[in-house]
C-alpha positions as CSV (number, residue, x, y, z in Angstrom):
1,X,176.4,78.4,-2.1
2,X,174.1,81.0,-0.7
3,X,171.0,79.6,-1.7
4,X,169.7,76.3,-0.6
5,X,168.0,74.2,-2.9
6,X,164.2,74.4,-2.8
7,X,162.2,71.1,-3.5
8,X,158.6,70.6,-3.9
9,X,156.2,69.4,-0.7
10,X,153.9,66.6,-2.0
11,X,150.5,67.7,-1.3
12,X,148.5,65.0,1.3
13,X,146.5,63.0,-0.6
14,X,142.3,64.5,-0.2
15,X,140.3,63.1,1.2
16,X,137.1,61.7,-0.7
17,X,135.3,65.2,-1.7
18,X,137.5,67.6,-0.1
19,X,138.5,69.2,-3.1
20,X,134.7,70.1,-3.8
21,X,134.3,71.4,0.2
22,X,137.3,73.6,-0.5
23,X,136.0,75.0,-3.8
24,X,132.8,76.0,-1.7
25,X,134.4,77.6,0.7
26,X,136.4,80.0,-1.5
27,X,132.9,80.5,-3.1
28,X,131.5,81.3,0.4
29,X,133.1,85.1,0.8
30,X,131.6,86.0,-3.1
31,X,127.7,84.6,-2.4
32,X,128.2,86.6,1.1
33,X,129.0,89.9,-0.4
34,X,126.7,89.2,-3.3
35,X,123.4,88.8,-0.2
36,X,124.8,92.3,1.3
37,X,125.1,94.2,-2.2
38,X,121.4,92.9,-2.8
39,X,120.1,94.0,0.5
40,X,122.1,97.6,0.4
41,X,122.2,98.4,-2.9
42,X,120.0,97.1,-5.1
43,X,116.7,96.3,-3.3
44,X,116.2,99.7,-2.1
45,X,116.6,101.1,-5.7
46,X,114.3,99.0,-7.1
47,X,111.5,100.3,-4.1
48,X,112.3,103.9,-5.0
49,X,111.3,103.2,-8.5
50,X,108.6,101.6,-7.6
51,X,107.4,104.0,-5.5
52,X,108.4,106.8,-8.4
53,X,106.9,104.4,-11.3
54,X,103.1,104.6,-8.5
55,X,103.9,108.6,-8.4
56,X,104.0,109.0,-12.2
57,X,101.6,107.0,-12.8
58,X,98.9,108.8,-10.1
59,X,99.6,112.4,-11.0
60,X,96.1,114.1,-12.2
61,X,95.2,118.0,-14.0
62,X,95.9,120.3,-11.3
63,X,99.0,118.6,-8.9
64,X,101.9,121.3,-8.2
65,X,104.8,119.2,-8.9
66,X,108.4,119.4,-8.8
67,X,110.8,118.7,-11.9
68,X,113.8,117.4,-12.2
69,X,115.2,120.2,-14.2
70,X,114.4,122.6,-11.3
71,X,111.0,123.6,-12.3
72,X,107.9,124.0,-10.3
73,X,104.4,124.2,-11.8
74,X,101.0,123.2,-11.8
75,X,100.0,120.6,-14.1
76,X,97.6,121.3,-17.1
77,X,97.3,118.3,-19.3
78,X,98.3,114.6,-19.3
79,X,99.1,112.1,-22.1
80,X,100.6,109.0,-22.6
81,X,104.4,109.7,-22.3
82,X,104.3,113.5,-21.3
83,X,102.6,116.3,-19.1
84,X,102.3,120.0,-19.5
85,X,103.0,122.1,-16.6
86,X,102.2,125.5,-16.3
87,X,105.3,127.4,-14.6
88,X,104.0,130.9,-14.9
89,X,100.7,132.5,-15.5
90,X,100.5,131.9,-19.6
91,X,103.1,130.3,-19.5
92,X,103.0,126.1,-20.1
93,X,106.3,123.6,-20.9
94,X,105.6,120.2,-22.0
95,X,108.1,117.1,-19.8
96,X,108.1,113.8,-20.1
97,X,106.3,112.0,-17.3
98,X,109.5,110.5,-15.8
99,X,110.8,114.1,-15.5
100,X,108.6,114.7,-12.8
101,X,109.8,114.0,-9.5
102,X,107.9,114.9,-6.6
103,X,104.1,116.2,-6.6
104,X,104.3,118.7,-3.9
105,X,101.4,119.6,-1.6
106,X,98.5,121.5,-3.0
107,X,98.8,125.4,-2.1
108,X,102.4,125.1,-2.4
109,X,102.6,127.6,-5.6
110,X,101.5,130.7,-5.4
């Protein structure tokens, strides 16, 4: 009536390893966006925590560092897994070292 019957097209016969060049080439657009996901995202994270893990790892009695909580003080004591900071004359807070996350210049407090 309205509608015309629809049959199927054969498909061309491949040639010898055409089907594997096609399946890479479909693959092509996901290893692409993979390469720019590694060089935009991930690889500069993994440098700042780098650079972060070297911070951490370098602060000494005395550096006037910056928390991530907000606070500022000078640091007191060090141990394995946490620092005590002193934010206000007498008055000292123990952080984790990984809450620390800048050591600002010396004279910065005052």
């Amino acid at each position: 009536m309205l509608i015309s019957s629809a049959f199927a097209q054969a498909a061309p016969a491949a040639a010898t390893g055409g089907g594997m060049q096609d399946s890479l080439m479909s693959m092509l657009p996901l290893v692409l966006m993979f390469v720019v996901l590694y060089f935009v995202m991930i690889r500069p994270q993994m440098k700042r925590q780098k650079e972060h893990r070297s911070m951490i790892e370098a602060l000494a009695k005395g550096d006037e560092v910056a928390t991530s909580g907000g606070l500022i003080g000078k640091v007191t004591k060090l141990g394995d897994n946490y620092v005590s900071v002193e934010i206000a004359s007498g008055v000292e807070v123990q952080l984790q070292r990984t809450a620390v996350v800048q050591v600002l210049p010396k004279g910065s407090l005052k």
